[in-house]
C-alpha positions as CSV (number, residue, x, y, z in Angstrom):
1,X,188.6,-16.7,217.0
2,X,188.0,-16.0,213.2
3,X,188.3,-12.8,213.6
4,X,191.8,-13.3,214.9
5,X,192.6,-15.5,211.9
6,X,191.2,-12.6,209.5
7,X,193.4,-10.1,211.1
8,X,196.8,-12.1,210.9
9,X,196.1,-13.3,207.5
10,X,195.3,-9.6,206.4
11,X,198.8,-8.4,207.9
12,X,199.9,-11.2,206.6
13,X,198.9,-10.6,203.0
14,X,199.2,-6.9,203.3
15,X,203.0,-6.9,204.4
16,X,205.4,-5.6,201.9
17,X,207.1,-8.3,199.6
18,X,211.1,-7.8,198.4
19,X,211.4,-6.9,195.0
20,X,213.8,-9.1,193.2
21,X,217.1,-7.9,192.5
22,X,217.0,-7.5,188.5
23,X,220.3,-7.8,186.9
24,X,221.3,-6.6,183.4
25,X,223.8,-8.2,181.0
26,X,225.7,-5.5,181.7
27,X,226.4,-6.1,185.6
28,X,226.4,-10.1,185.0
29,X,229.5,-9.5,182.3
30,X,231.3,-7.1,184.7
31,X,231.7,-9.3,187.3
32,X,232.8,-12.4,185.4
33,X,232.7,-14.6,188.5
34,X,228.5,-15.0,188.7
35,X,228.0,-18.9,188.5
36,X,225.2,-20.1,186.1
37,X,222.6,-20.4,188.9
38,X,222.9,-16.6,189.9
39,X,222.0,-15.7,186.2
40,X,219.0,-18.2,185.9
41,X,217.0,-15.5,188.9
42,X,217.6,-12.5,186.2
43,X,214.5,-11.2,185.3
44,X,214.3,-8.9,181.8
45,X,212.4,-5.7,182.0
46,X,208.5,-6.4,181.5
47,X,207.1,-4.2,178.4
48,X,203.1,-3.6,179.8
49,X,201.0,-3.2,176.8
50,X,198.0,-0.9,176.4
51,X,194.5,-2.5,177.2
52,X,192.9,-3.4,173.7
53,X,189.4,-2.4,173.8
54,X,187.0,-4.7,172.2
55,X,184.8,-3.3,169.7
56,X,181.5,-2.6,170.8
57,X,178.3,-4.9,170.4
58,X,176.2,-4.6,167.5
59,X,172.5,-4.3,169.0
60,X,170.1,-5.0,166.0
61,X,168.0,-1.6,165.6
62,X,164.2,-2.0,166.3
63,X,161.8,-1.6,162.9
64,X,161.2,1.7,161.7
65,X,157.6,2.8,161.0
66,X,157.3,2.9,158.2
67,X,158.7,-1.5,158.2
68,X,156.4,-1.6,161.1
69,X,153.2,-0.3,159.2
70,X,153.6,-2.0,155.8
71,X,154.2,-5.2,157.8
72,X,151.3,-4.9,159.8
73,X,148.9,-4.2,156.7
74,X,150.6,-7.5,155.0
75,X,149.3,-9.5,158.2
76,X,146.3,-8.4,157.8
77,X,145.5,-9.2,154.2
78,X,146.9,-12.3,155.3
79,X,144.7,-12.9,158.2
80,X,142.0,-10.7,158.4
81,X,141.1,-10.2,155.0
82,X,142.1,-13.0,153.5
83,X,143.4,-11.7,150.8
84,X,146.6,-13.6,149.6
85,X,147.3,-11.9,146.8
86,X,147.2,-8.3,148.6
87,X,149.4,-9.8,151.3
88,X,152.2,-11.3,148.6
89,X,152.5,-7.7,147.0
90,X,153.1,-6.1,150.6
91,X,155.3,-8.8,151.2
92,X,156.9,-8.2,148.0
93,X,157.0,-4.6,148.4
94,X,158.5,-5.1,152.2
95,X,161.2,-7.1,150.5
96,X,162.2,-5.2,147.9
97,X,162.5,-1.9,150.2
98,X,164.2,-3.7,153.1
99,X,165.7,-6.6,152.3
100,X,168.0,-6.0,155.2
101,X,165.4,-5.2,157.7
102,X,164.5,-5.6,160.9
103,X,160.9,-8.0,160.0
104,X,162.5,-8.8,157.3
105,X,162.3,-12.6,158.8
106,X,158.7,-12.3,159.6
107,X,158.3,-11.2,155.9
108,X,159.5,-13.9,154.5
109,X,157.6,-16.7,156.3
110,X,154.4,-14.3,155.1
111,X,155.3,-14.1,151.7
112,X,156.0,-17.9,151.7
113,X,152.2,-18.8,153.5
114,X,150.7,-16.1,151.1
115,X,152.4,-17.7,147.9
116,X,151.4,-21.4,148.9
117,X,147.7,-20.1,149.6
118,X,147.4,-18.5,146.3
119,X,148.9,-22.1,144.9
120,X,151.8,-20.3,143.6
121,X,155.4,-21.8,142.5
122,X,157.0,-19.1,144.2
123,X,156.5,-20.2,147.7
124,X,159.6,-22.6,147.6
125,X,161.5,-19.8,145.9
126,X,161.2,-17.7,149.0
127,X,161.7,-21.2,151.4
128,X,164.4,-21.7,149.6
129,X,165.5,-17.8,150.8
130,X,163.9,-18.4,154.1
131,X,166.1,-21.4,155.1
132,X,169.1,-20.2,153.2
133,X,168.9,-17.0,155.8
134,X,167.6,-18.6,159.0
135,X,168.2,-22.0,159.0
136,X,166.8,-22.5,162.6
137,X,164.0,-20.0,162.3
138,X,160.8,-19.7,163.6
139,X,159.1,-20.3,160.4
140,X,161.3,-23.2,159.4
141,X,158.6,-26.0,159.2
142,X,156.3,-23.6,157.1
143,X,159.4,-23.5,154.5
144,X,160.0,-27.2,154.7
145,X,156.3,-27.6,154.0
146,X,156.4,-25.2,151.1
147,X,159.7,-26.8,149.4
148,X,158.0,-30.3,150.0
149,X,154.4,-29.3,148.2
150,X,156.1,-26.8,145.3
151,X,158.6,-29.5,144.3
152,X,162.1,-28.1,146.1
């Protein structure tokens, strides 16, 4: 029985529809004795416009190596060695070569945790960064922590 019901609603759906009569203002002013009503079913020639493509997705690119390596030697000053004052100049020197970059998030909550172990001022200059950058970031408590013992 469905399938019965498919098959006349297909034909159904599938049967050629009239095309409405389209009349121009010249045809409606020749013949002077169209009513108002007749008129109101006119339909105006449809423009189609070309697609507009939307422009494509920006995919943030991945960190080069050489981001990649001078990172990963700041980390381990940091963590490793315990050496905050090695790990603030890689920081530093990440910063200044890639401000733009693809750790350059990870950087700064570094450079801020380096800076505050070292008992240096600059730690809530680079919260201050942090938070004016990523507001909602990961290290977001580490820069409200920093602002709060530095005096920011």
């Amino acid at each position: 029985m469905a399938s019965t019901l498919a098959v006349k609603v297909y034909r159904r759906v599938a049967a050629p529809a009239k095309a409405p009569r389209v009349i121009d203002s010249s045809e409606s002013s020749a013949s002077g004795s169209r009513s108002a009503s007749a008129s109101a079913f006119a339909f105006a020639p449809v423009r189609v416009m070309p697609a507009v493509k939307a422009p494509p997705k920006r995919v943030a690119a991945g960190p080069t190596e050489e981001e990649s390596a001078l990172m990963m030697q700041a980390v381990q000053a940091m963590r490793i060695d315990h050496d905050a004052v090695r790990a603030g100049a890689l920081v530093d020197d990440y910063l200044r070569r890639f401000a733009h970059g693809a750790l350059e998030e990870e950087a700064l909550g570094l450079g801020i945790e380096a800076a505050a172990a070292r008992g240096d001022q600059r730690a809530a200059e680079l919260a201050d960064e942090y938070l004016a950058r990523h507001p909602n970031g990961r290290f977001h408590e580490v820069a409200e922590r920093a602002r709060e013992r530095f005096g920011k």
